[in-house]
N, C-alpha and C positions, 0 to 999 in steps of 0.2 A: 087829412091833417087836422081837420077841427076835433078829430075823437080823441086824439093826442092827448095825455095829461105831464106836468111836470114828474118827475119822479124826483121823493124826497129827499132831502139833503144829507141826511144823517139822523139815525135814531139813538136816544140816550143809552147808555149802557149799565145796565146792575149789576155789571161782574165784581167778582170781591177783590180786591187788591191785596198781595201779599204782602206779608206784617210778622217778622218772627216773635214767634213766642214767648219768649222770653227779653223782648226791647223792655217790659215793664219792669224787670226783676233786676239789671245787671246795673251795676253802679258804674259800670265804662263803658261806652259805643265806641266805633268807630264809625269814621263821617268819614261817605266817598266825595271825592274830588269830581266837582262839574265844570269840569274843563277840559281842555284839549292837555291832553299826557304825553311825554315822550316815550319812545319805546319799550320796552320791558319796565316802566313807573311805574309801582304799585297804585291800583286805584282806589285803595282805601287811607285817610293818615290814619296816622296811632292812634292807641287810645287815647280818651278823651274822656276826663270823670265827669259824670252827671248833674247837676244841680239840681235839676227840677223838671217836672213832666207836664203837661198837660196831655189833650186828647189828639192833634196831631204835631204838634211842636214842643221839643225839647231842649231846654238849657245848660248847654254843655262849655266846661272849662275850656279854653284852648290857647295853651302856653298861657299867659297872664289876663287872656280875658275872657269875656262873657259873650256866646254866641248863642245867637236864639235858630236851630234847623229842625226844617222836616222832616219829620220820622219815617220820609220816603228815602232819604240818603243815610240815615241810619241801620248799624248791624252791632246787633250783641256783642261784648268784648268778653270772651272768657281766658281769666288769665290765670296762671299758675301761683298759689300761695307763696313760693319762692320766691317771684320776681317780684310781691308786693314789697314796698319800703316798711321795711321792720327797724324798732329799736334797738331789738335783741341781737346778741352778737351771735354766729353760726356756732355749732357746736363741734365739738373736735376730740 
């Protein structure tokens, strides 16, 4: 029993963490929901226009205010030119 040693608690990890490509480019995310979801709940809400980025946290509208999240709960919003609010009236 005295050759015994502890065995270590856990060792640091350098794995890379996914990060889509394109979080830096898109003027909308969507932020997933960290919470307990009812059944078939989508787990992302809507888009959300961008304010401002830093290196792991970003500043994103949501309905009338300013929230500051990790770019861990963030996903690229690619949306259709259609559905952007245009001035222009559709053509006919």
């Amino acid at each position: 029993m005295e050759k015994l040693s502890p065995v270590p608690a856990s060792t640091p990890s350098n794995r890379a963490w996914f990060v889509y490509l394109a979080i830096n480019e898109c003027t909308y995310d969507f932020m997933r929901k960290d919470w307990v979801r009812t059944p078939l709940s989508p787990p992302y809400d809507g888009s959300c226009n961008v304010l401002s980025r830093q290196s792991k946290t970003f500043t994103l509208l949501i309905g009338s205010k300013q929230a500051t999240i990790s770019i861990d709960r963030l996903k690229p919003a690619f949306l259709e030119i259609e559905n952007l609010i245009t001035d222009s009236k559709p053509a006919t």
